[in-house]
C-alpha positions as CSV (number, residue, x, y, z in Angstrom):
1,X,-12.7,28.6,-0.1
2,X,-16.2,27.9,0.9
3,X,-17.2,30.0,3.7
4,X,-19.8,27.8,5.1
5,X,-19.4,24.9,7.7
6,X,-19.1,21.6,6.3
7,X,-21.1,19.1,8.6
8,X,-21.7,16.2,6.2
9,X,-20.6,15.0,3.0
10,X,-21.3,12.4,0.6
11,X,-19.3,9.9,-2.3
12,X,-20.6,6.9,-3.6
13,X,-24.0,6.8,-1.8
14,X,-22.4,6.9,1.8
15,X,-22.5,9.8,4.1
16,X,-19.7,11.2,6.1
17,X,-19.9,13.2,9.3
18,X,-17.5,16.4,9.5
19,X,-16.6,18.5,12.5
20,X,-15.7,21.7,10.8
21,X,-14.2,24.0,13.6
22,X,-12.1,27.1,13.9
23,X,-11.7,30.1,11.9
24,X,-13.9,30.2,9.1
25,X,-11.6,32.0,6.7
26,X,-8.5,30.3,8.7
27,X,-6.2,28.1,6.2
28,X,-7.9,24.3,6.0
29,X,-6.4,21.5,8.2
30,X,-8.0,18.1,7.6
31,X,-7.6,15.6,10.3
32,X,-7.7,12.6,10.1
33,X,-8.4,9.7,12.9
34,X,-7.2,6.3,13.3
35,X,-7.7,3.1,15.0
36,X,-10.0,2.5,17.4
37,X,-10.6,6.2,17.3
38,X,-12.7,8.8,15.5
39,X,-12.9,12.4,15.0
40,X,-13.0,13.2,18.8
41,X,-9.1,12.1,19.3
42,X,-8.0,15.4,17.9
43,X,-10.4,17.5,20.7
44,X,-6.7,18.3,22.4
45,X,-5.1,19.8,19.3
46,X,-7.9,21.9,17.0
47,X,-8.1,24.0,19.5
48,X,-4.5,24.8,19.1
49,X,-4.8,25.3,15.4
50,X,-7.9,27.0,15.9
51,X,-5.2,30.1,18.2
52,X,-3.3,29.7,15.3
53,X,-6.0,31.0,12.8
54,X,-6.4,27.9,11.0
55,X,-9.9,25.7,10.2
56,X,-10.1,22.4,10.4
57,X,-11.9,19.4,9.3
58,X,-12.0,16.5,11.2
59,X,-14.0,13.5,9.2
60,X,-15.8,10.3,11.4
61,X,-13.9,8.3,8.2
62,X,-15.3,5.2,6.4
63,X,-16.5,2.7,8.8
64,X,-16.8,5.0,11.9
65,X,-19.7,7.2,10.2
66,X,-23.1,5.8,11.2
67,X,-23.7,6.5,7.3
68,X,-20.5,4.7,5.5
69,X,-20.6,1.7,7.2
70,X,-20.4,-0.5,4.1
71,X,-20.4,-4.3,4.8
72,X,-17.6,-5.5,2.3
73,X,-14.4,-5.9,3.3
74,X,-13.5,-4.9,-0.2
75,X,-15.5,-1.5,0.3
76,X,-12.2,-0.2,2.8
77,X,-9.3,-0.8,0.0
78,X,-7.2,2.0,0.3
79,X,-8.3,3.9,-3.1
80,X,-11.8,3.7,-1.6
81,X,-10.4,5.2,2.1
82,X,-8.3,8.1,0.0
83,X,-11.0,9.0,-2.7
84,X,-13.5,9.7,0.6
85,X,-10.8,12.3,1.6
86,X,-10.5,13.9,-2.0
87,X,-14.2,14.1,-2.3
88,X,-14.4,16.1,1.1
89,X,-11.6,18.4,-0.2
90,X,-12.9,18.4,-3.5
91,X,-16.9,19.3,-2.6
92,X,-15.7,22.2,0.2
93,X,-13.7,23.6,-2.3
94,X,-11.1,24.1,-0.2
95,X,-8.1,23.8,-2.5
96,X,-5.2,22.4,-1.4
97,X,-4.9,21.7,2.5
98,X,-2.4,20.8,5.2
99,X,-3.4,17.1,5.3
100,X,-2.3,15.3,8.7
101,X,-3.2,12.0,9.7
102,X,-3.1,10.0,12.8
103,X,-2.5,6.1,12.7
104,X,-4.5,4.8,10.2
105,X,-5.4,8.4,8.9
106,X,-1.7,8.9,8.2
107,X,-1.7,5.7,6.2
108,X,-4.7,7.6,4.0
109,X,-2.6,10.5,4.2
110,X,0.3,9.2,3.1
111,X,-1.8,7.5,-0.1
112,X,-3.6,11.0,-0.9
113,X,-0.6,13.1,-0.9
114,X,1.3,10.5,-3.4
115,X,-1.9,10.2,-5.8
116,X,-3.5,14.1,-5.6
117,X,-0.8,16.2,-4.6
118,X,-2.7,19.3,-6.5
119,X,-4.8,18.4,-3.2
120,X,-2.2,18.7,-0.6
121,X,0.0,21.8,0.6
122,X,1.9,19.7,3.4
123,X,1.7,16.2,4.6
124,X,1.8,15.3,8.8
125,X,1.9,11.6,9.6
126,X,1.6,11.1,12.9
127,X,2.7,7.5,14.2
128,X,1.9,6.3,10.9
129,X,5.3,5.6,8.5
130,X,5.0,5.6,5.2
131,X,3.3,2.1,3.9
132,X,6.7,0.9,1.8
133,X,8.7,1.3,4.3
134,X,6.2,-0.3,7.2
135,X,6.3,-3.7,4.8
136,X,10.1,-3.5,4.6
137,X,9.8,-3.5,8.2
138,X,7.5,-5.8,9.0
139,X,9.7,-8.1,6.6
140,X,13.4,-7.2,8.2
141,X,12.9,-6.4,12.0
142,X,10.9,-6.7,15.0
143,X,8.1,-5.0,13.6
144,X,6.2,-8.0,12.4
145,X,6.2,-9.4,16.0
146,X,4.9,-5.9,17.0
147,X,2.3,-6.2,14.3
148,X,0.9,-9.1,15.7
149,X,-2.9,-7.9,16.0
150,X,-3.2,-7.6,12.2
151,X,-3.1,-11.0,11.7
152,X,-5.5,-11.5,14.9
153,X,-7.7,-9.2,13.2
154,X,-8.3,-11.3,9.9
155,X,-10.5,-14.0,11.9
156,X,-14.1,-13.8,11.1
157,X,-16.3,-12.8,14.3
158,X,-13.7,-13.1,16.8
159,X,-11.9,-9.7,16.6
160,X,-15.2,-8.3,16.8
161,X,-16.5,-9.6,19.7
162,X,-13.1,-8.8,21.3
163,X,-13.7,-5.0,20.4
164,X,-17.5,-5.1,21.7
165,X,-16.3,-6.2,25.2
166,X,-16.1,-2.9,26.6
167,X,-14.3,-3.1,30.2
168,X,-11.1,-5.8,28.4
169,X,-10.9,-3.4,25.3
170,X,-11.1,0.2,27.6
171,X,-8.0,-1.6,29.6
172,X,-6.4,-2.6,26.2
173,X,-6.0,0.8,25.4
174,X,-4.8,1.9,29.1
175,X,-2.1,-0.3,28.7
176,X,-0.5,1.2,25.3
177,X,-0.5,4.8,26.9
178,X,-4.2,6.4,26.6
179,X,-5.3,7.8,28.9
180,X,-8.6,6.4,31.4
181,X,-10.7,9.4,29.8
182,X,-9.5,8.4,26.3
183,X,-9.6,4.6,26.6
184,X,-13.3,5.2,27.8
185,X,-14.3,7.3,25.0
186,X,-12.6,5.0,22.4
187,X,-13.6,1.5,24.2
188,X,-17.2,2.9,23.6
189,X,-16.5,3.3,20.1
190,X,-16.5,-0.1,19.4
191,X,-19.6,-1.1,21.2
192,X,-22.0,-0.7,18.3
193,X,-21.0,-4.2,16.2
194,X,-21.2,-2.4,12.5
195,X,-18.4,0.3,13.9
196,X,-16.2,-2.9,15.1
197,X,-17.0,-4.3,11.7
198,X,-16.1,-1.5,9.8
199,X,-13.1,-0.6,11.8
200,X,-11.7,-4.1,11.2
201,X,-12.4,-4.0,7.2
202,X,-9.5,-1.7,7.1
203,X,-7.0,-4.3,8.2
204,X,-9.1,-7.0,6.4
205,X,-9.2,-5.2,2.9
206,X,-5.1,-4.7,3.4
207,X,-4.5,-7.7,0.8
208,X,-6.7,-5.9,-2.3
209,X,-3.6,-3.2,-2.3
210,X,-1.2,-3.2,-5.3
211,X,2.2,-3.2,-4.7
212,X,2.8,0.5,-6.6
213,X,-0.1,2.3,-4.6
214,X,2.4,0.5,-2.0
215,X,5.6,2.2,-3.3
216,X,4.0,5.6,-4.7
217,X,6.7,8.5,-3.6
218,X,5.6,11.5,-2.1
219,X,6.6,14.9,-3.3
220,X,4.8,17.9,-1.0
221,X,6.4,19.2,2.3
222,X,6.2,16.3,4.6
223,X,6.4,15.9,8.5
224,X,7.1,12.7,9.9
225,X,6.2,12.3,14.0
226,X,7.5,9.2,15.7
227,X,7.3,8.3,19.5
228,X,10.3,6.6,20.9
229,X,7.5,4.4,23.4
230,X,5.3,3.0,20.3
231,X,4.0,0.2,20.9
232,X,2.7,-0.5,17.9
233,X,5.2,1.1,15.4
234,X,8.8,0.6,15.7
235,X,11.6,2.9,14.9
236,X,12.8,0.6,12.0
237,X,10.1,2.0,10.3
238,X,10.0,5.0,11.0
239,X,13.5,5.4,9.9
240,X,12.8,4.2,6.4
241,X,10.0,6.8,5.7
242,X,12.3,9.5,4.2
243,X,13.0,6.7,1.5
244,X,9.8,7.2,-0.1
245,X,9.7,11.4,0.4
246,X,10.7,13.2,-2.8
247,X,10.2,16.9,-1.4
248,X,10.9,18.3,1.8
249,X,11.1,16.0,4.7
250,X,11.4,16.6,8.7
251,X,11.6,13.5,10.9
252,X,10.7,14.2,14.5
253,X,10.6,12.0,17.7
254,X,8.7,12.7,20.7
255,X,10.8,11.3,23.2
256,X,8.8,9.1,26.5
257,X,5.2,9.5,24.4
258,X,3.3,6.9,23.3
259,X,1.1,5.7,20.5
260,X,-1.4,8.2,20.8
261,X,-0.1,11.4,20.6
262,X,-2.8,13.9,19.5
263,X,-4.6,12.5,23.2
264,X,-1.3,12.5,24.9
265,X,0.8,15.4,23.6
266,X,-1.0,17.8,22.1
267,X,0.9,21.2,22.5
268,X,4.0,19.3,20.8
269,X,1.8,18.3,18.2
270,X,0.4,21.7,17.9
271,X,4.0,23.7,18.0
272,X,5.6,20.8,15.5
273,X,2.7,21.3,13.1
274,X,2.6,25.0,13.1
275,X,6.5,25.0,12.1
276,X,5.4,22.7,9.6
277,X,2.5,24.5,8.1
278,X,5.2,27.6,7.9
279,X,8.1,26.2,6.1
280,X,6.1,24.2,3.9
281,X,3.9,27.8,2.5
282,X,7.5,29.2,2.4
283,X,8.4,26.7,-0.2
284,X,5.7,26.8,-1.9
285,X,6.1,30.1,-2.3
């Protein structure tokens, strides 16, 4: 385990900003953000971890990091998003770490777990189902109509300039649940046009996946974190998930959260993942 901080890393000519925190012999947690959000939405939870004895590793992902802001909408296909994860594993030499993802950091979760499990000791998705079973939603229940922003989002310009207009996007995210300090920080986010731009590519390179990265099964200890006031991500599929889980599997609901639940609920988080972390080095073992 390296046993120096890991503030930057590179793959493929781009540069990726780490915050490496906690305990520097602690077991490696990488964290990874979502939508419209970067490293900074998990300030409420490492600190918990941290307690805990555990590091973590929270990357500014493809798109947010002022160095990986590649253009081409093809450049954020999800074997490109996952591959930026396994290099930062790979080049820390950490060895295999409890992955957790947020949102669209779950969906790269999810896709690094199925395809380099030698680099995963448990998967937490937070929010984020497993992709199968989010299409088989989107094609069987309300959660296309929930979806609706993805589509929005595929318009050239438009979805940009909607993300640049700080005060209509801060109250946006007020709306869904986050909180003023949150939707400030986040609203902000998108202010510089390449981060909207890259942000966006992830929905906008969605069509360049294949149907078995799609469908790939996962087999480490997984932990599954739904909340029961969503807005964006509806219980149909979040019920599906264990479909696509070959190994352990623990399905939790956070009952009157919403969407953003490492900034709303963050000792849940924290005592959910710690039980995680626990029973999934027990099997292992």
């Amino acid at each position: 385990m390296s046993s120096q901080r890991i503030t930057r890393f590179t793959r493929g000519g781009l540069s990726f900003d780490v915050r490496d925190e906690g305990p520097i012999d602690g077991t490696p947690v990488v964290l990874l953000h979502g939508f419209p959000q970067d490293s900074r939405s998990w300030d409420r939870v490492a600190p918990l971890l941290h307690a805990r004895g555990y590091r973590t590793l929270a990357p500014d992902q493809r798109g947010y990091s002022p160095g990986a802001r590649p253009r081409q909408r093809r450049a954020y296909r999800a074997s490109e998003l996952t591959a930026d994860i396994a290099a930062l594993i790979e080049v820390a030499g950490l060895g295999p770490v409890h992955l957790v993802g947020h949102d669209w950091g779950g969906a790269v979760a999810w896709g690094l777990a199925a395809e380099r499990p030698d680099l995963v000791r448990s998967l937490s998705s937070l929010s984020a189902p497993h992709p199968a079973a989010f299409l088989r939603a989107m094609l069987t229940s309300s959660q296309g109509r929930k979806s609706w922003y993805m589509y929005f989002f595929q318009l050239p310009w438009l979805p940009e300039r909607q993300l640049m207009s700080t005060d209509s996007w801060e109250s946006a995210l007020r709306s869904t649940g986050l909180s003023p300090e949150a939707a400030a920080r986040d609203a902000a986010i998108m202010s510089d046009r390449r981060t909207a731009r890259g942000a966006l590519n992830w929905y906008r390179a969605m069509t360049f996946t294949t149907p078995r990265r799609l469908r790939a099964k996962v087999g480490v200890a997984t932990l599954h974190i739904w909340s029961d006031s969503d807005v964006a991500i509806g219980p149909q599929a979040a019920a599906l998930t264990e479909r696509f889980v070959t190994g352990p599997y623990t399905y939790e609901v956070l009952e009157g959260a919403h969407h953003w639940t490492p900034d709303e609920t963050p000792e849940r988080v924290d005592g959910l993942l710690a039980r995680h972390f626990d029973a999934a080095t027990a099997y292992a073992n």
